[in-house]
Structure formats: C-alpha cells, structure tokens
Phi, psi and omega in degrees: 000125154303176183288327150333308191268337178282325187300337184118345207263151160226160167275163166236128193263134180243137215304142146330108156289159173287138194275181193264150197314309197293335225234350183270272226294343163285309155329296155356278191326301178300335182264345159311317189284306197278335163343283179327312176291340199265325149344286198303325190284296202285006157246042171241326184300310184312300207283342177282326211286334190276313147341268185327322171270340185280329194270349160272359160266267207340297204284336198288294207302323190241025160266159182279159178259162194226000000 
C-alpha cells in the first residue's frame, strides 16, 4: 500500500479515449502480425521437436543391441 492509500486518498483512474477508426485498424493490424508470429514460432517448434524424435527412432532403431 502506498502512503495514499492509508491516508484514504485514491486516484481516479480516467477512462481511455476511443480510438479514431485509422489508429483501431492499426492496433487490429498489430495484434494480427504479433498473433501470427507467435503462431509461426510454436509451428517451427512442433516441426524441429517432431525432426529431432524421428531422427532418435532411427539412430534407436539401427544401433545393434548388446
């Protein structure tokens, strides 16, 4: 707690203006691009991590057992 706040006082939090059509369709734009990206990365991951177990069942697969 701040010192504000034992004393009684609070802030008032004041509301957000609305944005204007051009500055909402950029915001839009921006949470699409980072959407995507964050998309492409968790499917580069899936395709390295599914590489990476196909190539230990191979090497599993062809060493001789002892």
């Amino acid at each position: 707690m701040t010192i504000n706040e034992l004393r009684g006082f609070t802030s008032t939090i004041k509301p957000a203006a609305p944005l204007t059509p051009a500055k909402a369709k950029i915001d839009s734009l921006k949470r699409t691009k980072d959407a995507a990206a964050k998309n492409l990365k968790a499917e580069r991951d899936r395709q390295k991590l599914a590489k990476a177990q196909h190539t230990i069942a191979a090497v599993s697969t062809s060493l001789p057992k002892i």
